[in-house]
N, C-alpha and C positions, 0 to 999 in steps of 0.2 A: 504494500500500500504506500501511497504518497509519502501520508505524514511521517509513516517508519523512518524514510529516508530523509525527513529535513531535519537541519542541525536542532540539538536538545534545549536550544530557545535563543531565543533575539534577543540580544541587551543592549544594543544599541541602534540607532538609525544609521543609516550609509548617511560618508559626506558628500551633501545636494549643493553643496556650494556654487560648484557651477552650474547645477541645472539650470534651464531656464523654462519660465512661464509657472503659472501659479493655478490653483482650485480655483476657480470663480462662482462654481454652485455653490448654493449652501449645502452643508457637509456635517451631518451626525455621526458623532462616531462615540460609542456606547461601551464604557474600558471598563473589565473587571480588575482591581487594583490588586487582587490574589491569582492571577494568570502568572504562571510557571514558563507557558511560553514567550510571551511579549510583554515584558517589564514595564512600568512606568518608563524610563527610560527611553522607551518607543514613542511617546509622548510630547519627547520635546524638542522645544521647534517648530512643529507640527502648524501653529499658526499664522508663523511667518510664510508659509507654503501653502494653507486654506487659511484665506481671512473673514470669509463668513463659516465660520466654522463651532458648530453648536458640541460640545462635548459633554455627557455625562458620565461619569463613574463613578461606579458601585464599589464600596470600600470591604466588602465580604465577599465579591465575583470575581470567578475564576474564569479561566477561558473560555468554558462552555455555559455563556453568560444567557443565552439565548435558551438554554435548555432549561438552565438552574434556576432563573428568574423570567420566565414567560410573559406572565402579565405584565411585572413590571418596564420591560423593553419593547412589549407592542405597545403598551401606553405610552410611550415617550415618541414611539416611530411614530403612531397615530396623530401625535401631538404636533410633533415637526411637520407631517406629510399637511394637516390642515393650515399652521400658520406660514406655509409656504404657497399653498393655493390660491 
């Protein structure tokens, strides 16, 4: 399977310094603060790259944030998808 073979987590962003061009949608991004795979660390910066960029995290969610908390992340999607229409 995929995820077998990718590295045992991300701790940090690649340097985007030179990339260029930015997110101009707005941009939910829903972080479990207890994910093993993608650190806080993943985090940062993040909005110099999306500057409408809505972020919420869950300070007891782990990576499988969609599974472990349902409700609480289709409420927030639901929430974004309306104040964006």
């Amino acid at each position: 399977m995929l995820f077998r073979s990718a590295p045992a987590g991300v701790r940090s962003v690649p340097d985007l310094a030179g990339a260029s061009g930015l997110v101009e949608a707005p941009t939910l991004v829903i972080w479990g603060e207890r994910d093993e795979s993608f650190t806080l660390a993943c985090l940062d910066g993040l909005d110099h790259w999306v500057p409408n960029l809505t972020l919420r995290r869950v300070p007891e969610g782990g990576h499988w944030l969609l599974c472990e908390q349902t409700d609480r992340v289709a409420a927030w999607i639901a929430d974004f998808l309306a104040a964006e229409a």
